[in-house]
N, C-alpha and C positions, 0 to 999 in steps of 0.2 A: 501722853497726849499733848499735843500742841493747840497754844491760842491762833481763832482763825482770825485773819486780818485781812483787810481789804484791797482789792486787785493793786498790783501797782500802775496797770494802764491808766488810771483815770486821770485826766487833765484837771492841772491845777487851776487854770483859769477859766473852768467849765462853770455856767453858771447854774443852781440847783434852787430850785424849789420845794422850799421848808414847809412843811405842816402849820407854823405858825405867820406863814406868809397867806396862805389858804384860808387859813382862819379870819387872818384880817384885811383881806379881798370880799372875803366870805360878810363881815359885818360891815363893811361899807357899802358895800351894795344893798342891803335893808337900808340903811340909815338914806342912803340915795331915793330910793324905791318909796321910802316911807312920807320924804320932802313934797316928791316930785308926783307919788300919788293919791293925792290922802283920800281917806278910806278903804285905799285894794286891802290893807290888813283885818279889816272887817268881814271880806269875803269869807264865806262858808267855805269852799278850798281851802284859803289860807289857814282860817284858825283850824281845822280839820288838819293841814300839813303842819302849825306849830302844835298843835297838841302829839302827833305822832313825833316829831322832831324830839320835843321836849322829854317826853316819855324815852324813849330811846336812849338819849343820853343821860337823863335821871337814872336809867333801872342802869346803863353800865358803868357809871363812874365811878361809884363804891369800890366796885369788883376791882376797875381799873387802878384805883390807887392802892387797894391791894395787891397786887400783882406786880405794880412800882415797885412795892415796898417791898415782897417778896423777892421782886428782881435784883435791889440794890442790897437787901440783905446776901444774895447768894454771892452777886460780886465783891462785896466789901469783906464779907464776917465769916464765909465759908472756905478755907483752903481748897485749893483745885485739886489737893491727893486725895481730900474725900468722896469726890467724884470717879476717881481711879481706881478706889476700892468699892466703891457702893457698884460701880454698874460691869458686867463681864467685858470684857476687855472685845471680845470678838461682837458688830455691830450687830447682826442675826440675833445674836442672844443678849445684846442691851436691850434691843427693840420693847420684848415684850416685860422686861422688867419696869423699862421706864410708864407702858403704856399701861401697867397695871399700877403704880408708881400716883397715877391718877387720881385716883379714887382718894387720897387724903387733901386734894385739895379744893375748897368746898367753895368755888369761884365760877366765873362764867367764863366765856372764850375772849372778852376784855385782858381777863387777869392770866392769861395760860399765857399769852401771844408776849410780854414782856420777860415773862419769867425761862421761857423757852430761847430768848434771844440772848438771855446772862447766860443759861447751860452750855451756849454755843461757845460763848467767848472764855466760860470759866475754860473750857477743852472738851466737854461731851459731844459724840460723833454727834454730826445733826441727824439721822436718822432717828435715836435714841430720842433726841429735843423735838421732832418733829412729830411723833410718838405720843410723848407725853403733850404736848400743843391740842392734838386732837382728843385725847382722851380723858382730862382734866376736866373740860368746860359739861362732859356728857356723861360721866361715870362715879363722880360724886357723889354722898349723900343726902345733900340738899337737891340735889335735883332728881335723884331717883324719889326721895320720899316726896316730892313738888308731882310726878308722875304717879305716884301712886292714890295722890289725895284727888287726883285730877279725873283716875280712873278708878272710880271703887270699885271694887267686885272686880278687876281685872289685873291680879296680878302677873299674867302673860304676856300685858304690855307693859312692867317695867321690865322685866328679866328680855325682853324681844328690847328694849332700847337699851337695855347694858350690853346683851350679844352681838350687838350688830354696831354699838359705837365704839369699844373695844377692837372690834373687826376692823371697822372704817380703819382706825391707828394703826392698827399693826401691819395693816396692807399697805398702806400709807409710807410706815417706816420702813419697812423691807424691800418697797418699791424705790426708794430713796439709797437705799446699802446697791441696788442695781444699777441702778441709773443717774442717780441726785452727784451733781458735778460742786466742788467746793465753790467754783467761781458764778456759780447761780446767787449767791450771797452777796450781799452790801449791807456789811452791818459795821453801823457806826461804830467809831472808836470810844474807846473808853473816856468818861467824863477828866479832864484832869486835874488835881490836886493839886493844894501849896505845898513846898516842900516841907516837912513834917508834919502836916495834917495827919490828925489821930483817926480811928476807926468811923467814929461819932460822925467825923466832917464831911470826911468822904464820902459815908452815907445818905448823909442830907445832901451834899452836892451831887451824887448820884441819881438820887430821886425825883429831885427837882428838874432838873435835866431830861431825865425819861418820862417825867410827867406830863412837861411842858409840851415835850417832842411827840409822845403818842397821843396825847391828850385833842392836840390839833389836827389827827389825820381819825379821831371819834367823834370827834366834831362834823368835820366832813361826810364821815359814813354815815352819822345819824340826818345828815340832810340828805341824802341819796335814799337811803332808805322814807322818808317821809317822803319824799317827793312822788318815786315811785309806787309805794303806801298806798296813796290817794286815789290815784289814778287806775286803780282796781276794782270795779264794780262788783260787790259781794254776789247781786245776782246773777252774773257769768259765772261764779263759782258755783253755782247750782245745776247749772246746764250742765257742767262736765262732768259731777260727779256721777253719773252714770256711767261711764264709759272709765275701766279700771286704767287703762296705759295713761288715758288725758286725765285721769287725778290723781297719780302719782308723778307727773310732770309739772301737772300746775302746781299742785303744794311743793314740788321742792323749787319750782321758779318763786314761790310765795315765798318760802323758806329762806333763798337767798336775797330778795327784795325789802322783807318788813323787816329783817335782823332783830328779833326778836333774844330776849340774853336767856339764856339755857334754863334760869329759874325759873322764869315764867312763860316759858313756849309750849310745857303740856297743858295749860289750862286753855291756850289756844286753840291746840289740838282736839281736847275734850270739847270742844264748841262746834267744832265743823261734821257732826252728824251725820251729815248726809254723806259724806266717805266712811270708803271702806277705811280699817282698822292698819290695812296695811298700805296703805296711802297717806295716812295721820302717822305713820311711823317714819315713811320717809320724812316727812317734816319733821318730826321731831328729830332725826339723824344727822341731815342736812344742814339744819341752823347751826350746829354750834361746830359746823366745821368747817361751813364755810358763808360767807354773809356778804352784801355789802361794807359793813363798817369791818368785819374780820378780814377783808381783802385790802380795804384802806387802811390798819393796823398794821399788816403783813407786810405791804408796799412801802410801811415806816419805818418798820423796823430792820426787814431782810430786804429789802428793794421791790422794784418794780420789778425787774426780772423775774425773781424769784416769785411772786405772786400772780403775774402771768404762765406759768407755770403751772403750779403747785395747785392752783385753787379750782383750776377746769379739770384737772386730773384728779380730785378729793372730790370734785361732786360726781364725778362718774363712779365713783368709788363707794361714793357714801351712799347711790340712789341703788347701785347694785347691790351690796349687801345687805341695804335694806328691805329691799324687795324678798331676798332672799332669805332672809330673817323671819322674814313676815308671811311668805308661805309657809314656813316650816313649825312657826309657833303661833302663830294665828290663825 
């Protein structure tokens, strides 16, 4: 398997906009905001949109710097024949190795989205890495056992969220062995070294690099996601739960709005009562496959292209077999 590399079209004197250009657009404009209007940070909006901001990017930074570290461990310390033998050579039968592959790592969809960008580059087909991206963040055991404490007495809804977000992945990667084009990708190059930089250096300049670089496009998501947060009237969620089609729509538009991190989105779920069981499942399915900040992660790491793609095609995917999950074990 070959390392994928990036189009040779692209213009070298095209100008690009960095994650960490965003970020510090992003904090000048408060520091502006804050001169020019004092006290709008006092507003009830406001500290309502920092408190969800905040939250946001607190519950995924952890994860996120694991998944750094994950990612720069597999680029630096992992030879690429270990990938050659670990997964079947034909993409159809990597798929669901990688997407069961899942379940050992105990992160959110912050930490799958860097680790799945190194399988790409170490040589794993993207199908396989697109696989394991989706079913990492939702088939863990910190987050099934996070779903089970969420739902006592109902173990139908963790085994209906492990059926149906394993499903989402592997539909996901097989659709991708059909149709997924290499040049949908823009994945940056590799960090690079001094000339005989040991294992060690590499590492840490690897991480720091990927940290920096997704680190500024969670940033971003976790303000899209607050922004739009806010401006959700909890008691229009009440109106629609009545009607089963409008509340498995609005919880998965919820779902991709509040980006909520995988560990903590069944206790969300367990809250919202007034839905059906299998409308709280879409949202549980939904979030960690696709989000605001997971589309701005996406767009960092694999481009814009690719995430204009990939992320309307996985929610139609994710709300389908949820739905369908959820009649049949609910």
């Amino acid at each position: 398997m070959t390392e994928l590399r990036l189009p040779a079209g692209e213009r070298a004197g095209r100008a690009v906009v960095r994650s960490t250009d965003l970020l510090a657009g992003l904090v000048a404009l408060l520091v502006v905001l804050h001169f020019a209007t004092p006290g709008l940070f006092d507003a009830p909006v406001v500290l309502a949109w920092s408190t969800v901001f905040v939250a946001v990017c607190l519950q995924a930074l952890p994860f996120l710097v694991l998944g750094v570290a994950l990612s720069a461990a597999i680029s630096t310390l992992v030879p690429a024949s270990f990938f050659a033998r670990a997964l079947p050579r034909r993409p159809a039968l990597a798929v669901p190795v990688a997407g069961v592959a899942g379940v050992v790592l105990p992160g959110c969809e912050c930490a799958s989205v860097p680790v799945a960008g190194s399988l790409v580059r170490r040589g794993v087909t993207p199908a396989a890495a697109l696989a394991f991206l989706l079913a990492a963040p939702a088939i863990n055991p910190v987050v099934l056992v996070a779903t089970a404490v969420a739902f006592p007495g109902q173990p139908e809804m963790v085994a209906a969220r492990f059926a149906a977000s394993l499903g989402v992945a592997l539909v996901m990667g097989w659709l991708w062995t059909l149709a997924g084009r290499a040049e949908w990708f823009r994945l940056a190059r590799p960090v690079p070294s001094a000339p005989g930089a040991g294992r060690a250096a590499v590492f840490r300049d690897t991480m720091q690099h990927d940290l920096v670089h997704a680190g500024g496009f969670l940033v971003v998501g976790g303000a899209a996601a607050a922004t739009l947060g806010v401006l959700v009237p909890r008691s229009w969620l009440e109106q629609v739960a009545a009607s089963p089609v409008l509340a498995v729509l609005v919880l998965a538009g919820l779902a991709v709005v509040l980006a909520i991190c995988s560990e903590a989105d069944a206790f969300v779920a367990a809250s919202l009562t007034s839905f059906s069981l299998t409308a709280r499942l879409v949202f549980l399915v939904v979030g960690p496959a696709v989000d605001v900040k997971l589309i701005a992660l996406q767009a960092g790491t694999f481009g814009r292209g690719f995430a204009l793609r990939f992320a309307p095609a996985t929610l139609l995917v994710a709300v389908g077999v949820a739905v369908l999950v959820g009649e049949v074990l609910l």
